[in-house]
N, C-alpha and C positions, 0 to 999 in steps of 0.2 A: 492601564497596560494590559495585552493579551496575557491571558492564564494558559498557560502549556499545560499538562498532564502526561506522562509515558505512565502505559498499562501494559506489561508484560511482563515475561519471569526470568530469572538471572542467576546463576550458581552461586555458592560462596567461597568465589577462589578470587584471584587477583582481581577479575576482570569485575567484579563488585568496586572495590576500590577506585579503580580506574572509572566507570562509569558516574557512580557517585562523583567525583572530584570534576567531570569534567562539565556535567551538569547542573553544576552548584554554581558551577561560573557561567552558564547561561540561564540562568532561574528559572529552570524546570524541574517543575516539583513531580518527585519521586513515590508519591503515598501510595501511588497503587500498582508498584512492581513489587511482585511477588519472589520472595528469595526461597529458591529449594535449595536443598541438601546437595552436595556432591560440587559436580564441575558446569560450568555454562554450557548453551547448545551452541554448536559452532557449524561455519558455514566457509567450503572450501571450493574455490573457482581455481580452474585451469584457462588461463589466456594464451591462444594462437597470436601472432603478430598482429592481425585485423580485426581481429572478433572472439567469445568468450567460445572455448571447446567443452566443457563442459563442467559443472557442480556438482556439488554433495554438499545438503544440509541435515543437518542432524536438529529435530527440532523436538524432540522427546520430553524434555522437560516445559515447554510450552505448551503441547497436547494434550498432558496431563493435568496441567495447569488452568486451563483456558477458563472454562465454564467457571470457577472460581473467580479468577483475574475480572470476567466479562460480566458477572452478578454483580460484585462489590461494587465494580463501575456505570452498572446501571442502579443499582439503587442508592446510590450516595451520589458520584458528582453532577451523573447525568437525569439526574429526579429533583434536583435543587429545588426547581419552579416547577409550578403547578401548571405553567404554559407549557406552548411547546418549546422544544430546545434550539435556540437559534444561538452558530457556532459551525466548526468543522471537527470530524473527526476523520481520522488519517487510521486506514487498514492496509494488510499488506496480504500477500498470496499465504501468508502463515495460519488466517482466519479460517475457521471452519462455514461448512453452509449453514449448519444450526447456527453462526450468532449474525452471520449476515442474514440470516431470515427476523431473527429480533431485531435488528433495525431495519428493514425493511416493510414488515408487520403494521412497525406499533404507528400510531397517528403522530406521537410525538417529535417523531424524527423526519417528519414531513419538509420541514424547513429548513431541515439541518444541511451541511454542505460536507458531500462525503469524498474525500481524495481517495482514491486507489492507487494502491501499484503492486501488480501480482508478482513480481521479482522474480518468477521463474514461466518458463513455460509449462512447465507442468501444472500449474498451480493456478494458472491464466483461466482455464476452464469455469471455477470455481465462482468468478465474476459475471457470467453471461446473463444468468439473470438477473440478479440485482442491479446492472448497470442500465435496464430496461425499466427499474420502476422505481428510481429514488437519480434527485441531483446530484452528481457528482461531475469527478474530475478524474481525468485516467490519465498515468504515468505508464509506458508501456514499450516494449522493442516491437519489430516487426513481426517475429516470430509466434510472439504473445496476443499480437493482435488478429493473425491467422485461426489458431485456435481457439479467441473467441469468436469468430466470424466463420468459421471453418467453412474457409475459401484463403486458395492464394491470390498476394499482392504481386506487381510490379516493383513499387515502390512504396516508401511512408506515408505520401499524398494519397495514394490509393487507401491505404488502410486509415488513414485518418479522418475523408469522407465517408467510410464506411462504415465507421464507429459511430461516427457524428449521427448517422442518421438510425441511430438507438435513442438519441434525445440525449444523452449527456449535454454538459454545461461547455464542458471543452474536453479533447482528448491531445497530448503529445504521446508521437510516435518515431520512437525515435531508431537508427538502423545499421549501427557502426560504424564504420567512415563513412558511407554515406549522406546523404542530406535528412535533418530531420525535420517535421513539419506538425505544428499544431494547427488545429480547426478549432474554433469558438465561434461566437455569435455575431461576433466584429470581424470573421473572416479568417483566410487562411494565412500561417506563416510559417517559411520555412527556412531554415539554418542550415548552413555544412558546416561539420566541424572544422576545427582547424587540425591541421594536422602536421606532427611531431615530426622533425626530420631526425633523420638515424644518427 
């Protein structure tokens, strides 16, 4: 069976509980989320009818956290083997460049298979390089893909050859009602949502 791991931090208010219980029933193991003190960081979207108007994350307790959370998890589950680490590890736009530079860096993570998803546009920036010198995979709107590519698109198609040709594994780009469209190596594919009547 796949071994999951979540590496992050988490307050100790309700939403411990709730987390715990909900991942106990998809067995994923918890060992290296970090619990501070106080309340969780939280993350507030505003939705227009078509598309997101705008966020506010509060990530404070992560920040302060990180270098911690990312040690304990480089030298315990991802130092197991004396090889290299063949696996995926899943980062999000929360990562700083110091720990994407450590797996970037090191030889070990050569073979590893790295998912992205910067989640925000601001945060999108954060990936440019790394997305140039390690396999991965990007999860990503169109917006997020402008600002790594700082160029505008037409369309998803457009940003999702343009990604592609950074050497990524695959990239989805996706663009709100819109149609959305992955590139990989097997070619292009693209989807419209479906959409909700009123």
């Amino acid at each position: 069976a796949v071994k999951i791991f979540l590496a992050s931090v988490i307050g100790e208010d309700i939403t411990l509980n709730q987390m715990q219980n909900i991942f106990n029933i998809g067995n994923i193991d918890l060992r290296y989320m970090h619990t501070a003190s106080g309340r969780s960081d939280t993350y507030l979207a505003i939705e227009s009818k078509n598309k997101l108007f705008g966020a506010v994350a509060d990530t404070r307790n992560f920040i302060k956290y990180e270098n911690k959370i990312v040690k304990k998890l480089l030298t315990e589950i991802l130092a197991e083997k004396n090889d290299r680490f063949i696996g995926t590890i899943v980062l999000d736009g929360n990562v700083s460049k110091k720990t994407l530079e450590l797996f970037s860096k090191k030889d070990k993570y050569l073979n590893a298979d790295f998912v992205l998803v910067p989640a925000s546009p601001q945060k999108a920036a954060t990936f440019r390089t790394f997305i140039k010198t390690t396999r991965c995979i990007l999860y990503l709107n169109l917006q997020e893909a402008e600002i790594i590519c700082e160029k505008q698109f037409k369309n998803s198609l457009e940003a999702a050859n343009d990604i592609y040709q950074f050497g990524v594994n695959m990239v989805v780009v996706t663009n709100g009602k819109n149609f959305a469209c992955s590139r990989c190596l097997n070619g292009i594919s693209i989807v419209s949502p479906k959409q909700n009547k009123a």
